[in-house]
N, C-alpha and C positions, 0 to 999 in steps of 0.2 A: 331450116328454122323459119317462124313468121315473122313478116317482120313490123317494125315498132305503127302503134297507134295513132292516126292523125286527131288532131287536137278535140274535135267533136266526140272521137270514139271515147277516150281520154275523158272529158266530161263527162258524157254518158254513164261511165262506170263506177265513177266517184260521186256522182248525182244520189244513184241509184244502191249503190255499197254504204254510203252512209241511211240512207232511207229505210233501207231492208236489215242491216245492222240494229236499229232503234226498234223496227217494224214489229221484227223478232225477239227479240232482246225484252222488249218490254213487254210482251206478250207471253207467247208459248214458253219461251225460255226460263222465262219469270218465274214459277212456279217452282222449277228445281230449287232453286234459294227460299223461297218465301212462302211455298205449300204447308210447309210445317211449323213456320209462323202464323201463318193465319189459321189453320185448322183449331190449336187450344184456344184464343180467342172468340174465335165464332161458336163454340163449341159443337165443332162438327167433324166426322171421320175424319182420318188422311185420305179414305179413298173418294169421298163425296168432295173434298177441295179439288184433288185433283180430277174428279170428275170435270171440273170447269173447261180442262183441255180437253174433253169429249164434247161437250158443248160446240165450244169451238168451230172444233173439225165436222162435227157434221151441221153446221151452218156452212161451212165452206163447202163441203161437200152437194148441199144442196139450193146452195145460190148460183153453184160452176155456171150452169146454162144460162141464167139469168146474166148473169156477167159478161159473158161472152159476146151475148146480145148490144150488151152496152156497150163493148169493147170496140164490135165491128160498127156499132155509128157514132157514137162520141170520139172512140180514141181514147188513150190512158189518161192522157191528164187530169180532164175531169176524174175521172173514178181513183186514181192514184190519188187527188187531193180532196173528195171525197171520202177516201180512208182514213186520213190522218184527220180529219174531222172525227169520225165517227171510233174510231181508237181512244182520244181524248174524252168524248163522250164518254166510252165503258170504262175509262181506269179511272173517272172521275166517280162511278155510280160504284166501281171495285172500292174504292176510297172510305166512301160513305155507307158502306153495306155494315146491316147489323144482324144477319143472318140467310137462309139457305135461297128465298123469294127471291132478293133484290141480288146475293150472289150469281143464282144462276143467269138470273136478265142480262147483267153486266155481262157475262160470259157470251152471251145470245151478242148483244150491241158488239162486245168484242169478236164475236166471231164473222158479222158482217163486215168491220173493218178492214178482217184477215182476206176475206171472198173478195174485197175491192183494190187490196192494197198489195198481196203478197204471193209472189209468185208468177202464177199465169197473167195477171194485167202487169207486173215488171216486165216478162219475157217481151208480151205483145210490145210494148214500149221500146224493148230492145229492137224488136222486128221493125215495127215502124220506123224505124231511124237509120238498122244497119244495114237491113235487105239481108244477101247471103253470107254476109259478116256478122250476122248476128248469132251462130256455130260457137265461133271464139269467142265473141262477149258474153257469151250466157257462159260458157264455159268459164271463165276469167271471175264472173261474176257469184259466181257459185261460188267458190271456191273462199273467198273475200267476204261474202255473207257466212258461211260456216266461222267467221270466230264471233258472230253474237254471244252464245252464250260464256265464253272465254271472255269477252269484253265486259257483260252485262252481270256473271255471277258476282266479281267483288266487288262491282261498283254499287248493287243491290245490296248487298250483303252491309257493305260502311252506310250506305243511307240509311238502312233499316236498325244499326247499332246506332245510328248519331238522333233518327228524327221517327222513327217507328215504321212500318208496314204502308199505313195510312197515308201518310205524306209523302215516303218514298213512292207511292203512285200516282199521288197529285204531280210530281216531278215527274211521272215519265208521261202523263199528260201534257204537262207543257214544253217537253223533249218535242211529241208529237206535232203540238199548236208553233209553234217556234222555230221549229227546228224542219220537217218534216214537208208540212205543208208550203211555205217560200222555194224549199229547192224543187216540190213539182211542181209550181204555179211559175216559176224563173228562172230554175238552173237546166230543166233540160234543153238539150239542141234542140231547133225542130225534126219533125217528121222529113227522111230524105222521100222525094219522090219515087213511087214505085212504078214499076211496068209487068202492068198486067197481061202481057203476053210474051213475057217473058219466058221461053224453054225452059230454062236453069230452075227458072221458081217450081215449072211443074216438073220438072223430071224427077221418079224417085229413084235410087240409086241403087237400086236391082230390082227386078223384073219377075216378079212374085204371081204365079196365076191366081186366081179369087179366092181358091182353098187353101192354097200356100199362106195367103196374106190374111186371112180371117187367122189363121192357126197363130201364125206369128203374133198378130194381134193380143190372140188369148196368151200365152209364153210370154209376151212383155208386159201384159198387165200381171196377172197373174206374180213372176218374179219380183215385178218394182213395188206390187203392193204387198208381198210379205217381207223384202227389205225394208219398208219403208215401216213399214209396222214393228219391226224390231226397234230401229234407230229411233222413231218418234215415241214407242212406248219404253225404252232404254233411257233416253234423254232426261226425263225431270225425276228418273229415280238413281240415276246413278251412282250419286253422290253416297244415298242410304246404303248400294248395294259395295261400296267402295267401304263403309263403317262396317258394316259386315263382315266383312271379306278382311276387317282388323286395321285397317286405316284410321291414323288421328282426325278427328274434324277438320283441321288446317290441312294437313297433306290431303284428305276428300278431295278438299276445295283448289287447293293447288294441282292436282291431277284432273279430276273434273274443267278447269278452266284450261288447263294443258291444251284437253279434249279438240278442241278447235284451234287452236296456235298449229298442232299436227295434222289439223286435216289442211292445212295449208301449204305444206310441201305436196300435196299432191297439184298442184298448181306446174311442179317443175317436168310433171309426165306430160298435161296439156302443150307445153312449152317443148317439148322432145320431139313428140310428136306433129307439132304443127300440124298444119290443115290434114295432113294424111291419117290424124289419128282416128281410131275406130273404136264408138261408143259401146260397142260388143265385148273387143277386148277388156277396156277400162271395165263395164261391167264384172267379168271374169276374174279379174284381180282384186278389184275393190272387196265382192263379194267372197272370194277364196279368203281373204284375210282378217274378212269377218268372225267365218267359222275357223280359222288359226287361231284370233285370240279369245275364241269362245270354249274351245277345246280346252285352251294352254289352261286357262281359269279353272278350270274343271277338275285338270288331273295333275297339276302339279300342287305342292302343298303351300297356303297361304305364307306370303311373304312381302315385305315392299318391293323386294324386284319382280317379283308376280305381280305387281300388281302395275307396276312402271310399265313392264314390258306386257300387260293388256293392253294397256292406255294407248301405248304408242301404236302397233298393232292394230287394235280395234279403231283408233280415231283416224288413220291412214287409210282403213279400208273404206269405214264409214266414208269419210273423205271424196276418195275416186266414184265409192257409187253413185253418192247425191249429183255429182256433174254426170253421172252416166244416165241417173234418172233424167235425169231433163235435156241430153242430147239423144237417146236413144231412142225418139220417134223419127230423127232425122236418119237414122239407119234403115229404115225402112220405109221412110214417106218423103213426097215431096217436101221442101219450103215452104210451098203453098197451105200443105196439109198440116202445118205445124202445130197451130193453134188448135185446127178439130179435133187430132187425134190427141195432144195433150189435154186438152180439155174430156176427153173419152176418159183415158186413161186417168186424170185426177179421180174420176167419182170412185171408184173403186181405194185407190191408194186415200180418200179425203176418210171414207167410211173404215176403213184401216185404222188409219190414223186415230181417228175420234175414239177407237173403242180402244186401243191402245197402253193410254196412260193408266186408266182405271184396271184393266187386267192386269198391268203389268203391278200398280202400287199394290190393288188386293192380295196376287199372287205372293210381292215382295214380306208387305205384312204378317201372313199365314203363314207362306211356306219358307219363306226366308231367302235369301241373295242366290244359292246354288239354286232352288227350282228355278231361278228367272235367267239362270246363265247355260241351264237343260235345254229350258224352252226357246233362249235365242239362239243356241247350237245346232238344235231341232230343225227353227224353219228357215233360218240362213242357208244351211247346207241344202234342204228341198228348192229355196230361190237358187242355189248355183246351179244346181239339176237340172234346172228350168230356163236358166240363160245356156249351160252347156246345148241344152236342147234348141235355142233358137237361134244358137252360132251354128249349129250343125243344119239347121233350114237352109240361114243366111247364104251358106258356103254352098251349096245346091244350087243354088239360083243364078241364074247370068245375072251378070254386073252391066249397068246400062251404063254406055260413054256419058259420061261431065263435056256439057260445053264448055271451051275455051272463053 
């Protein structure tokens, strides 16, 4: 078993779990609750609001490199507290929007906060600090970030009965200004010193010839972008596809918020496993139990324990794979490589993601909850095929010794 966190690691986590809790929460998340409050207001589709989370993503997706850049000569801080600048910015213009113009900009302003703020500049933050410990913190960290929107749906939800839409985003603006920006500008540790010739940092940890390692390359994008594309175009329609599926509004919202409370026991498999655990396997699992509760939904006949036992199911698997997305370049690359090839691998899963929400709400709308529970059964089961395939590479290949 690993064992317990010195006091920086400890900071670190809690720094960074409250920041990306708000980060997401008031952002991406946000829409699940409030897409269909704002949409008759503005008087604009459901699937053109939640277009905003297409927006988004592909600013994220196409500021990746640009960030990067920033990352390797500033460091997170700035750009971490640059985010939360620039989040406030767009949920203040979100606030004030009186139709599709100033909607979408805010989305645009919103989506550069997401490229400075969320994710790969956390990770780097992480790496800066933890070196080869930063495996278990991002892992730890994941995991902890998955209950935003469990955290975020009812607290949106009472904001928006007590003070409207509008205000309830001036509040998560000043979440951001308040809240956000003081713990990266003074609660992280510093940067620990790194050693750039250090073996450990470049060793990767099998021994892959050029062909080997290009193919695995494509299997891990490939996989993590059509999971990732389920779960992020599944997220802010759930709720609808849970009413659907014969769910009261409160129990929706009571299961829906579940959603992440469950993907938090997968926290106790990281913890099992200790440092020997393997991003492949987790993979394997997470995603196997994807398409278990994609199926179950499918073929068994609408009921509330059908739909408890999706929930649980589904938000477990979900769960395991998000920490598998984000440690399984370290299955295949050095330390060193961590930041390049996640940085590779987001533009793929960023462009996923962006197109996502709006497939999945149009889909939801037209063809109704069962085509959107086809279609995640569909490409979840092609993503197991395709991790199946790159654990059968993996296992081919010599295993390079871990220095001591």
């Amino acid at each position: 078993m690993p064992g317990p966190f010195p006091l920086r690691s400890t900071q670190l986590i809690a720094v960074l779990t409250v920041t990306q809790l708000i980060g997401w929460g008031t952002t991406f998340d946000m829409l699940g609750v409030m897409g269909r409050v704002i949409a008759p207001d503005l008087g604009l589709a459901n699937e053109i609001v939640f277009g905003g989370l297409t927006v988004m993503m592909v600013v994220l997706a196409l500021l990746g490199p640009t960030i990067g850049r920033l990352l390797q000569r500033h460091g997170a801080v700035p750009v971490l507290a640059a985010s939360s600048v620039t989040f406030a910015a767009g949920l203040l213009m979100l606030a004030a929007t009186q139709g599709i113009v100033l909607y979408t900009i805010s989305w645009i302003v919103i989506g550069i906060g997401g490229a400075l703020g969320l994710t790969t500049p956390t990770y780097t933050a992480v790496v800066e600090r933890e070196g080869l410990n930063g495996k278990r913190v991002i892992a730890i960290l994941m995991l902890f970030t998955g209950l935003s929107s469990a955290l975020f749906w009812p607290i949106l939800s009472l904001l928006d009965a007590q003070f409207g839409w509008r205000t309830t985003f001036v509040i998560c603006a000043a979440l951001q200004l308040c809240v956000c920006l003081p713990l990266y500008l003074f609660g992280l540790p510093r940067p620990a010193a790194t050693q750039e010739g250090s073996a450990e940092m470049h060793a990767a940890p099998v021994d892959l010839s050029p062909d080997d390692r290009r193919k695995a390359f494509l299997l891990l994008a490939a996989a993590t972008t059509l999971s990732s594309f389920v779960t992020f175009g599944l997220a802010p329609s759930l709720l609808e596809v849970l009413r659907q599926y014969g769910a009261a509004p409160m129990l929706a919202l009571q299961l829906g918020s579940a959603r992440g409370v469950i993907g938090i026991t997968a926290r106790g498999m990281d913890m099992l496993l200790g440092k020997r655990g393997n991003p492949i396997v987790s993979a394997i699992a997470g995603i196997g139990l994807m398409v278990a509760s994609f199926g179950l939904i499918l073929i068994a006949p609408p009921s509330t324990s059908l739909l408890v036992g999706f929930i649980v199911i589904y938000s477990f698997g979900a769960g395991v794979m998000a920490v598998a997305r984000a440690l399984l370049p370290l299955a295949l690359f050095s330390p060193r490589e961590y930041g390049l090839q996640a940085a590779r691998l987001s533009l793929p899963q960023n462009i996923a993601n962006a197109a996502a929400p709006i497939i999945f709400t149009a889909i939801l709308d037209r063809a109704g909850a069962g085509m959107v529970m086809a279609l995640c059964c569909t490409l979840a089961a092609l993503a197991f095929g395709l991790v199946l395939m790159l654990a059968s590479l993996i296992r081919r290949a010599k295993p390079v010794a871990q220095v001591a």
